[in-house]
Phi, psi and omega in degrees: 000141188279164178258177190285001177284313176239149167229130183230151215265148176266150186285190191238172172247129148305146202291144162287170149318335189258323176283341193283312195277303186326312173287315165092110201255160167316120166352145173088328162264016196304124176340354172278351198258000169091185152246146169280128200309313179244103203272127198294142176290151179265127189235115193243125159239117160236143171225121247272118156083021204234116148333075174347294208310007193256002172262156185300313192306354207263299200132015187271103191290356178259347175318168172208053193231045162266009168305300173330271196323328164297317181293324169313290211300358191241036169201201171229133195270149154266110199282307166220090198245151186223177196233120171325280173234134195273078190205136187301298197309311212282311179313301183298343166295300200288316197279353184277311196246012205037023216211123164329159167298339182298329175290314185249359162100040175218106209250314187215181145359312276171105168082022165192156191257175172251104181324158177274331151252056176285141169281103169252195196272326165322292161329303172268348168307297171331305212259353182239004170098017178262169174256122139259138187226121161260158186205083203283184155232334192232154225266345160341307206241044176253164169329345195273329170276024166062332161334345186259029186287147175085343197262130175264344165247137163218143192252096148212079156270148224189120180247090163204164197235182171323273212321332188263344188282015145267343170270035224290303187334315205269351184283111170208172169233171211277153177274001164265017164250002138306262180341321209269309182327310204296281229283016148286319174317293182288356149297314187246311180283263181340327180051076178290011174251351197284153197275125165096022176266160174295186210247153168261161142211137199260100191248148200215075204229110186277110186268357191296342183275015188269152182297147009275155225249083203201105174254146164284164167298178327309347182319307194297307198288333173296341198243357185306011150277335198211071191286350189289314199296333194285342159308321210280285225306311224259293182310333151317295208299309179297334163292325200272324170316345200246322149351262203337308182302307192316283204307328204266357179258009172086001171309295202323279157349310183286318217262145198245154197205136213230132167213140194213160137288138169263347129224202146270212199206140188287308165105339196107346179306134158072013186060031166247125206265311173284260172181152175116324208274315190263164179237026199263194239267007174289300206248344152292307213289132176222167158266123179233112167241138207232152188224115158207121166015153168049342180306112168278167201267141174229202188193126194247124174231063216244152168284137185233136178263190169246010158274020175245004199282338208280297183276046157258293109039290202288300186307334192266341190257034179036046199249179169253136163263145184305182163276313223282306199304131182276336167278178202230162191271134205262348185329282169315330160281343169277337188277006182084027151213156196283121196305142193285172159094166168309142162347115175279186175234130169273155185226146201231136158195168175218129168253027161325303186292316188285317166316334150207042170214345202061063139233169195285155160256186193212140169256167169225133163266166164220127179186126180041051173097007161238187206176106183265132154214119168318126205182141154299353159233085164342143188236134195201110193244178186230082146000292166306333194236311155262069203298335180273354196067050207243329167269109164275146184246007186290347206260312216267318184248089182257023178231016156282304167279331146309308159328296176349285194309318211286324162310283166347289163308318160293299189318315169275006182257308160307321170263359214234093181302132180275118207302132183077004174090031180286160186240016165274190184300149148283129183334164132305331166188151215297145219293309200292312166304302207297311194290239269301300213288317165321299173324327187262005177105009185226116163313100189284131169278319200147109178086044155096347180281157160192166194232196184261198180286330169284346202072000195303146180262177202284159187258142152002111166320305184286030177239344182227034137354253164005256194314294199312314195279337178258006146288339182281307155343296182302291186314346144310274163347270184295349161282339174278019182117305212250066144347288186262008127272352153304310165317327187272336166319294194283346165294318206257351173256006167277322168329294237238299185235083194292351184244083182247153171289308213289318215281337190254313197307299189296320197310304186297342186285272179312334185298313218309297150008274186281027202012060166271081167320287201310296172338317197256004168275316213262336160304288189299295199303331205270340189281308163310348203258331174330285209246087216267019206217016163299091237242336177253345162288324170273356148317292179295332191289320178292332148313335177263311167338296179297316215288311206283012190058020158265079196301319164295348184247341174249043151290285176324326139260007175268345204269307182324306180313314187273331176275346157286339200203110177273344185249022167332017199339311192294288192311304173327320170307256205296009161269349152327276203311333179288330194276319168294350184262351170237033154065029155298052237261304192297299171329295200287339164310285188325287195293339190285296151345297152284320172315320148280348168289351144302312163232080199273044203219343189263139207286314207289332192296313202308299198302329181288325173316289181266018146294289201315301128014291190282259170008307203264000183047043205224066204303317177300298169334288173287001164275332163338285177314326201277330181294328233250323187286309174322293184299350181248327183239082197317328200258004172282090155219068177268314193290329232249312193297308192293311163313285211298330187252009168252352151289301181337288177310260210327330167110015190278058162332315169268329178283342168280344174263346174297323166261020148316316195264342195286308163336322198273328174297305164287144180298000000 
């Protein structure tokens, strides 16, 4: 089974001309137009958490972005291109697959995969004869969500287990040891010099301008006013390394190369400090700047989505766009002329709030300097003239806003696969979100709103700012350690939502934390009762369960746990290990087992594996398991001590003192 570092794909035979037209291909790509003698390499950069205005190329007098900006003037900029959802996984979905979220089910973070044979930008490259590489930084974007369709190299091994997965935002690496991955990558497999090779396309995703705001030097002493510009500063300098390479190997120039944002940031605007809660234009707005052969360099000042980025691409490498993308090709406005049909309306949304707080969540549409937002207090900014969003206007135009909703609603209706392929009206949202929100308690009134199990209707995002920033503050707060002021944080946002999930959970979190067993038995139970079909609060109660020594009840939920979430590795492990603490040996092989067949990346199952094994004198095995833990961890070393002595048994003597001696060395 490949591990996440690379995944590789089988090839394909590309569609003849003739299957092309059978199938019925997108405007633009029809076969007349050819395959090109040379097909230009692709080059994609994004980067996490980056704000336009914070760029030189933008108008920002405080940047330090100049690789960006030489690139902005020798290419063509978007002056106002947005991001679908200001959240990583769902935005690189939709800029991936060219297609609103209603379309691939991936709204947030969080409950859903991307199928593998979804048509991404990826995907299809592939299938046209390219080499691919992703090269992620964060743990967001790992392969488990399915983001890696199409790719035959994906780089996001990422060393974290179950415990870290509420926190997946902060599991990340710095972008120059990403970088130093791509341009190896493009050295040594790709040979970008070597002569007669296949064409790449190159994904490149810098995750450093995202909180917490921590540039290396020199950037943190230059930036101790502003570290968020010094992230922007630091994620420049790796765009320009990878530049620097294109260019000295003659690449640059041929290649057509897109560097975007996936969302912003809030900054304190609107009293949201980060990005997810709100949709307004801090954290939508994004910058895209894109270079392709022949293209002279501009500025578009058409509103663009970043569902257009994939048949913008597609259209310039003379490829076919799949049907399913839902965005339109920027070609013709980079080449200066203006695209047929009426003005669109983009359409923006976020279910963060409803999906893990019980608050509404909110849409938004945009077209030509408004900017409607779906909200139990409707919302209407004029943009141009209030760029910051700060006068709603829905109360003063109220048939701007209503039209606004009614755009809104066809978009998303529009956008929306009609469940079983029917060709009647369509959900309002998509069949895979609706069973989630059911699942969760919530009941649709109608035009896309929902309410609770009572019908109460949902509460106001901006009414619940406040709380949200100080759950987000405690949860700071308990991943660094600082457990009992995470606690008085979330006590004082219970004051406002005394039945909250999210609000008991971390509460249980920080007791298990500070090892308040009883507390966090009995927190993690008030949380399951919220949500029974909770798969990581029941999870943790069987861990606090073994800490209280009831070994039958957290067998019993650690089992639960893995029958809600099959893919539970950390749970199989430790309902082993409860099986080795009641002498269950077979019990406990058997659970060991899934666990790596689950992950077959996990170190600690090898090792547990060939303890058993050595007990069990079943010497070959267990030098197998043990190779296998050493070879994923290096630096193991109860593993490294248990292998030697299962090389002992075996008569391997020097390779048993070697690894004797490897034991004593790791830390």
């Amino acid at each position: 089974m490949p591990s996440r570092i690379e995944v590789k794909h089988p090839g394909k035979t590309t569609f003849a001309c003739l299957a092309l037209l059978v199938i019925g291909v997108a405007p633009g790509a029809a076969c007349a137009q050819g395959s090109p003698k040379e097909k230009p390499d692709v080059v994609l950069i994004t980067i996490d958490t980056l704000r336009a205005d914070h760029l030189g190329c933008y108008g920002y007098k405080k940047a330090d972005t100049p690789n960006l900006d030489a690139f902005a003037a020798a290419a063509t900029r978007f002056a106002h291109a947005y991001t679908p959802v200001p959240i990583t996984l769902p935005s690189h979905t939709a800029l991936m697959t060219g297609s609103y979220p209603m379309a691939t089910g991936i709204h947030d973070f969080s409950g859903n995969k991307l199928p593998p044979v979804t048509q991404t930008l990826a995907r299809v490259l592939y299938d046209n004869g390219y080499r691919t590489g992703g090269f992620v930084s964060a743990a967001v974007l790992d392969s488990r969500f399915g983001i890696n369709a199409g790719f035959d190299t994906y780089y996001a091994h990422f060393d974290f287990n179950r415990l870290d997965e509420a926190n997946l935002d902060l599991v990340e690496r710095p972008g120059n040891q990403t970088t130093d991955q791509a341009l190896g990558w493009l050295q040594n497999d790709v040979k970008v010099a070597g002569a007669g090779r296949k064409p790449f396309f190159l994904w490149l995703h810098l995750y450093d301008p995202h909180y917490p705001y921590e540039p290396p030097e020199p950037y943190a002493t230059r930036f101790r006013e502003s570290p968020y510009d010094g992230e922007i500063a630091f994620a420049d300098a790796q765009v320009g390394r990878l530049f620097a390479l294109l260019k000295e190997r003659g690449i640059f120039e041929k290649a057509v190369v897109v560097v975007c944002g996936d969302h912003g940031e809030g900054l304190g605007e609107h009293g949201e400090k980060t990005h997810g809660f709100f949709v307004y234009n801090s954290t939508l707005q994004v910058p895209l700047i894109v270079k392709i052969p022949g293209v002279a360099p501009g500025v578009v000042e058409t509103d663009v989505s970043l569902i257009d980025v994939m048949p913008t691409v597609l259209e310039a490498l003379k490829r076919p766009i799949p049907p399913s993308v839902q965005g339109r090709s920027q070609l013709a406005e980079m080449q200066g002329r203006s695209s047929p049909g009426p003005a669109r309306t983009l359409y923006a949304e976020t279910y963060l709030p409803l999906l893990h707080f019980h608050w509404s969540q909110l849409r938004a549409a945009i077209s030509q300097n408004l900017k409607y937002i779906d909200a139990p207090r409707p919302e209407l900014y004029d943009t141009g003239a209030d760029p910051g969003e700060t006068r709603n206007l829905a109360g003063q135009r109220p048939a701007v806003t209503h039209e606004l909703r009614a755009q809104l609603v066809s978009l998303e209706s529009r956008y929306t696969p009609a469940a079983g392929g029917s060709t009647q009206a369509k959900e309002l949202t998509d069949p895979v979100l609706l069973e989630r929100l059911r699942a969760l308690g919530y009941v649709a009134i109608g035009g896309g709103a929902y309410a609770d199990l009572q019908g109460k209707p949902l509460p106001d995002p901006k009414d619940r700012i406040e709380v949200y920033e100080l759950f987000s503050s405690a949860m700071s707060d308990g991943q660094h350690g600082r457990y009992q002021e995470s606690l008085d944080k979330l006590r004082e946002a219970e004051k406002t939502e005394p039945a909250s999930l999210p609000i008991r959970y971390l509460q249980a979190l920080d007791d298990y934390r500070l090892k308040d067993y009883r507390s966090a038995a009995a927190r993690f139970q008030a949380a399951i009762e919220l949500d029974p079909k909770f798969a990581l609060a029941t999870y943790y109660l069987g861990l606090t369960q073994a800490q209280l020594g009831d070994l039958d009840a957290a067998a019993a939920s650690l089992q639960h746990a893995l029958d809600l979430d099959p893919t539970n590795f950390s749970a199989a492990f430790d309902l082993g290990a409860l099986d080795l603490r009641r002498n269950r040996m077979d019990e406990a092989l058997a659970q060991f087992q899934k666990a790596v067949a689950i992950n077959p990346d996990y170190s600690k199952a090898y090792e547990a594996l060939g303890e058993i094994y050595l007990y069990q004198k079943r010497f070959d095995q267990a030098a197998e398991a043990l190779e296998q833990a050493v070879r994923l961890q290096p630096d193991f070393a109860k593993a490294h001590f248990h292998l030697g002595q299962a090389y002992e048994a075996l008569g391997r003597n020097a390779d048993a003192q070697r690894e004797f001696a490897l034991a004593k060395l790791a830390p």
